[in-house]
C-alpha positions in Angstrom: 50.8 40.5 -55.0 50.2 41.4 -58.6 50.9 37.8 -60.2 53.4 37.9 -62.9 56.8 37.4 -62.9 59.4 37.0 -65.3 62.9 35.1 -65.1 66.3 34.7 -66.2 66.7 38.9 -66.8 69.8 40.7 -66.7 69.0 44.0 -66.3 70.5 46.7 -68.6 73.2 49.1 -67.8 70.8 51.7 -66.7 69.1 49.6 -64.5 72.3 48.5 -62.9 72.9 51.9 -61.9 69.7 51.6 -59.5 69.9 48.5 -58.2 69.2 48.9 -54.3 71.3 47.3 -51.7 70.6 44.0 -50.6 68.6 41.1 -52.4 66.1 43.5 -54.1 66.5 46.1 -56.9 64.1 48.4 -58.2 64.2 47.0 -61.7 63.6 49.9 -63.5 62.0 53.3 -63.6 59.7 54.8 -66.2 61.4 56.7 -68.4 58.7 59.5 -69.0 55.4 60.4 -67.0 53.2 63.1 -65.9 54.6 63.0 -62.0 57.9 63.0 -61.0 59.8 60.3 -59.0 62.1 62.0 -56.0 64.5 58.9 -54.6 66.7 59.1 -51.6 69.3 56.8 -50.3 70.5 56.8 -46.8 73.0 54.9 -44.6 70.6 53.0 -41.4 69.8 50.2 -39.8 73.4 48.1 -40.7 72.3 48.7 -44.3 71.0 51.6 -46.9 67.7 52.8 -47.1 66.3 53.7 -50.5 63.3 55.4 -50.8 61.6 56.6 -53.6 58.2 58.7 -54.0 55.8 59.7 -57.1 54.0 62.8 -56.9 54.3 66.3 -58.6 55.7 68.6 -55.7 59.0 67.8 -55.1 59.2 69.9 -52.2 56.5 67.9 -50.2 57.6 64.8 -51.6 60.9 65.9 -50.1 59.3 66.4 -46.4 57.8 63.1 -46.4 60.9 61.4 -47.4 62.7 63.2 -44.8 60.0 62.4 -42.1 59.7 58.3 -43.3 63.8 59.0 -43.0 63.6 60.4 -39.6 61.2 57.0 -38.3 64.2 54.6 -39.9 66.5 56.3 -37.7 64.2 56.6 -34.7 63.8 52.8 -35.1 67.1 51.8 -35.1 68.0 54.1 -31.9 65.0 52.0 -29.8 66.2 48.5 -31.6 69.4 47.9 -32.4 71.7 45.5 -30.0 74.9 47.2 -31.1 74.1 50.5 -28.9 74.1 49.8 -25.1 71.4 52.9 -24.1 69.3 51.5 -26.9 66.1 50.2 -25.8 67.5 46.3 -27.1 71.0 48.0 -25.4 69.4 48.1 -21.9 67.5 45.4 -21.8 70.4 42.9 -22.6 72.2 44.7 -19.8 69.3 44.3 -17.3 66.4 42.7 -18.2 67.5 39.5 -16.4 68.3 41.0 -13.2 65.5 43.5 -13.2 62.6 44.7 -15.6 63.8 47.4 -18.3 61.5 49.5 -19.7 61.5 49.9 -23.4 59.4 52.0 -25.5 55.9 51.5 -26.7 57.1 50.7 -30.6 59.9 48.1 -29.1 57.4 46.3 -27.0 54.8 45.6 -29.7 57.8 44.7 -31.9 58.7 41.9 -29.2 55.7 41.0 -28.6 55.2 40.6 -32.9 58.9 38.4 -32.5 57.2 36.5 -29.8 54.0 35.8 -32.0 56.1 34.6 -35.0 58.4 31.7 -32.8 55.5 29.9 -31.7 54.0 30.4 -35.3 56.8 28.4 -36.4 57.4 25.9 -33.5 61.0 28.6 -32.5 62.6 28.1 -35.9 62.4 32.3 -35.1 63.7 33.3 -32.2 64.4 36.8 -31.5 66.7 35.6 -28.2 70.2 34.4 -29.9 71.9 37.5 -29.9 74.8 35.2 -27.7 74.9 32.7 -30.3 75.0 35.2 -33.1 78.2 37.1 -31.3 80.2 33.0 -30.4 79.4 33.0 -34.4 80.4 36.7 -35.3 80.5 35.6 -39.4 81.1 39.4 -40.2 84.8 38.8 -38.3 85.4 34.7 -38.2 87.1 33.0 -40.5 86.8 29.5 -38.5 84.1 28.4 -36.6 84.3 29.0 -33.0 84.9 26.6 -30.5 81.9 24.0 -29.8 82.0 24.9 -26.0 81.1 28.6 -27.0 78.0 28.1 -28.1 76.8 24.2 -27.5 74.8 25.1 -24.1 73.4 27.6 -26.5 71.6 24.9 -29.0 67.4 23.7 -28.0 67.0 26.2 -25.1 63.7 28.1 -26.9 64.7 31.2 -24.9 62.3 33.1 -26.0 60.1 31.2 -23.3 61.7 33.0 -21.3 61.4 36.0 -22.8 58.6 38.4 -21.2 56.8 41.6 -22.3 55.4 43.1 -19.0 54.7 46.9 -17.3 56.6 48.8 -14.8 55.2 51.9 -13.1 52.3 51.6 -16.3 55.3 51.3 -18.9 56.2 48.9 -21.0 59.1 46.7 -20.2 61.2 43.3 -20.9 62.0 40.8 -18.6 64.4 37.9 -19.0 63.8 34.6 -17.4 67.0 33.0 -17.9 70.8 34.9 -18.3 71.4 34.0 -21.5 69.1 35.3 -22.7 70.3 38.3 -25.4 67.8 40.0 -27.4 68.2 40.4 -30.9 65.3 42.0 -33.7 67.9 41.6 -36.6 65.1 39.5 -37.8 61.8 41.6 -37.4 62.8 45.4 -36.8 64.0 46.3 -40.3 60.4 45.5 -41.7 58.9 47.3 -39.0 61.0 50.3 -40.0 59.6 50.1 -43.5 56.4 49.6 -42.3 56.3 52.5 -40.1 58.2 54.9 -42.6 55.8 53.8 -45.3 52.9 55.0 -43.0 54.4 58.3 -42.5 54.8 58.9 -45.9 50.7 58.1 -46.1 50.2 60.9 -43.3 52.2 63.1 -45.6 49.4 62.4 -48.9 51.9 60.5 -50.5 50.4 57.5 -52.0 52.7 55.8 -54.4 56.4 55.0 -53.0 58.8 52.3 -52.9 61.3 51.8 -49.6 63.5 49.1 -49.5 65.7 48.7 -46.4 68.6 46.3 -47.3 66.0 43.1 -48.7 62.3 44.2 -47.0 60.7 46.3 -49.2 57.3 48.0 -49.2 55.5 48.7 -52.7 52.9 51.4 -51.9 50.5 51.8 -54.9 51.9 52.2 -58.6 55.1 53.4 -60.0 54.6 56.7 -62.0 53.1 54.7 -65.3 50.4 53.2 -63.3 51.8 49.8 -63.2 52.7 47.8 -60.5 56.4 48.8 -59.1 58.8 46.0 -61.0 61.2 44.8 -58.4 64.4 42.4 -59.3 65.0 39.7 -57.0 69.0 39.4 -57.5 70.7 36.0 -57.8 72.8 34.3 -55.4 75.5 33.9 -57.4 76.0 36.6 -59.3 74.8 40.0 -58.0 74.6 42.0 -61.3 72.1 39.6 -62.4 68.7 38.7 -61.2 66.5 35.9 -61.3 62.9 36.9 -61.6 61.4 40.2 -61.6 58.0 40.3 -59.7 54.9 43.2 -60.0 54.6 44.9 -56.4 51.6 46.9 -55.4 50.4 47.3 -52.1 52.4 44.1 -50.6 56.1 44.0 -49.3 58.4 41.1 -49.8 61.2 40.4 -48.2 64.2 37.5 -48.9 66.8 36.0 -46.6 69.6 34.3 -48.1 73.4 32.9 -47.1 75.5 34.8 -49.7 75.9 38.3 -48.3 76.7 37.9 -44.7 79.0 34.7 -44.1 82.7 32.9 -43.8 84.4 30.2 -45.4 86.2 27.2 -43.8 87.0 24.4 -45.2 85.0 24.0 -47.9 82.0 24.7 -46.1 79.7 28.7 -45.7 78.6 29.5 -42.6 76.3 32.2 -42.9 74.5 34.5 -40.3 71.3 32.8 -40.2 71.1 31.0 -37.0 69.4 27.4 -36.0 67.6 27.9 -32.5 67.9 24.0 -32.5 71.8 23.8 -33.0 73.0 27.3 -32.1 74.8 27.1 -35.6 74.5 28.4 -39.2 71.4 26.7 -40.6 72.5 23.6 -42.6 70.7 23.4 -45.8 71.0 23.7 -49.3 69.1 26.6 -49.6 70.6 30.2 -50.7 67.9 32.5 -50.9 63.7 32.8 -50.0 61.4 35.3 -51.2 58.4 35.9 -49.3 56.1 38.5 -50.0 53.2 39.2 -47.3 50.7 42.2 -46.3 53.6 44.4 -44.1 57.1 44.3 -44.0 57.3 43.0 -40.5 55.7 40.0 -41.1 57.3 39.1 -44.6 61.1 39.9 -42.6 60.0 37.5 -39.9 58.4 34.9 -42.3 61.9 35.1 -44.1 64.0 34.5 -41.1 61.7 32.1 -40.1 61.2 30.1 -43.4 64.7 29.9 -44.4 66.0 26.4 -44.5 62.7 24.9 -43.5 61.0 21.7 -45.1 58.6 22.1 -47.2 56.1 21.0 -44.3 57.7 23.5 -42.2 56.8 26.3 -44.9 52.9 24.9 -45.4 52.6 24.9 -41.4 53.5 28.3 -41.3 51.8 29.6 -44.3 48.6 27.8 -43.4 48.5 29.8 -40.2 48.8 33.2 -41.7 47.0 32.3 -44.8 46.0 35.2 -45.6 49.2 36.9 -44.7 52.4 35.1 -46.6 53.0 33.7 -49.8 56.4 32.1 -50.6 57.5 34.3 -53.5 60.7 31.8 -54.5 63.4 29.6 -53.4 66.6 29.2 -54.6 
């Protein structure tokens, strides 16, 4: 991460106009410069994409958006759980009964989901896709009842969660029936990741993609400087709370005010607690991580949110070199 930050910042009306979707904004562009930036925004992944590039030929900056564009959309179709002849479809329609076999690019993303809930001791758990539909917050506006998702809460099912072969392929296997895979968590940062690569392959070198909060700053903006990304506040989303210099690094922030209900006084948000098969309980509203890909700083989010402190060093101190909690609000 380039170090400093600065706080308390509305943006100006200009810059509202840009703001991305989700937690982070591109906090402004240069007004002037030698290149020009070509920005994109497109509806995937449950969210929008926005993509912008710096370099001179807008033509080929074009084809590389479109082709980082293309890999978004080819991720989703593997990983979403929403599609049932998706590759997360399939396997939460068979994997328990009989190995499903899954693409190369969905395996090593479970196997990365895997990796990250026993780097945290299962506060990420890429298997409670059943308690994220009892909960539904996108459609509830009372909790469910406690018998729909209390056998849920301490299982660690993603012990029982297996990345194996069939007939030299990679496929999933589930151990136990409730079992229901879900890479809200993980896949969106692997989608930048992967569409950030391809816009390498296609020469370009300085580019922003932010895919609803995980974000990928790839070398400078068109000034030279780091890219200046606004970390928006809970509370009020035409304000933001810190702006921090990106290059090279991707951050990524969970938080409980865009996706939840209200009932009786109390938010219940979509972040889940493996231990209680409930909203997380906590005081905390939003976390910023920033880390070296996107995959990992979306994970580490997930994973870090509502956490002690201890919980967070734990973590951090076994990816040291990999994530650095950006804020917490």
């Amino acid at each position: 991460m380039s170090g400093n930050s600065q706080t308390g910042l509305r943006p100006t009306r200009r810059e509202l106009l840009l703001l991305g979707v989700g937690a982070f904004a591109v906090a402004a562009w240069p007004a002037a410069g030698r290149r020009s930036v070509v920005r994109r925004s497109v509806p995937v992944m449950g969210t929008v994409a926005d993509l912008a590039v710096v370099h001179g030929d807008r033509v080929r900056a074009n084809e590389a958006i479109n082709a980082a564009i293309a890999d978004l959309q080819q991720v989703e179709r593997w990983m979403t759980r929403f599609d049932s002849t998706s590759d997360v479809g399939r396997a939460n329609l068979a994997a328990a009964t009989e190995a499903t076999i899954v693409s190369p690019a969905t395996a090593a993303v479970v196997a990365a989901a895997l990796d990250w809930a026993n780097l945290s001791d299962g506060a990420f758990d890429p298997c409670l896709a059943r308690t994220i539909e009892a909960w539904d917050v996108a459609r509830r506006s009372d909790p469910p009842p406690a018998a729909a998702f209390e056998r849920l809460a301490g299982r660690r099912l993603y012990h029982a969660l297996d990345v194996d072969t069939l007939r030299g392929q990679p496929a999933l296997r589930f151990g136990d029936p409730d079992v229901g895979l879900d890479l809200g968590g993980i896949a969106k940062g692997y989608g930048v990741d992967r569409a950030v690569a391809t816009l390498r392959q296609h020469g370009i070198s300085q580019a922003i993609v932010n895919v609803g909060g995980d974000l990928y700053a790839a070398g400078s903006a068109e000034d030279g400087e780091p890219w200046r990304v606004a970390v928006r506040s809970p509370d009020q989303p035409d304000h933001v709370v810190a702006t921090l210099n990106v290059q090279d690094r991707a951050i990524a922030t969970s938080g409980s005010y865009l996706q939840y209900f209200e009932s009786r006084g109390r938010r219940y948000h979509h972040l889940m607690n493996p231990d209680t098969a409930a909203p997380r309980d906590c005081s905390m509203r939003s976390l910023t991580v920033s880390a070296d890909t996107c995959m990992a700083a979306d994970a580490a989010a997930t994973a870090l949110f509502g956490g002690t402190d201890a919980d967070t060093a734990r973590v951090v101190a076994r990816r040291p070199l990999s994530v650095h909690v950006e804020m917490v609000i």
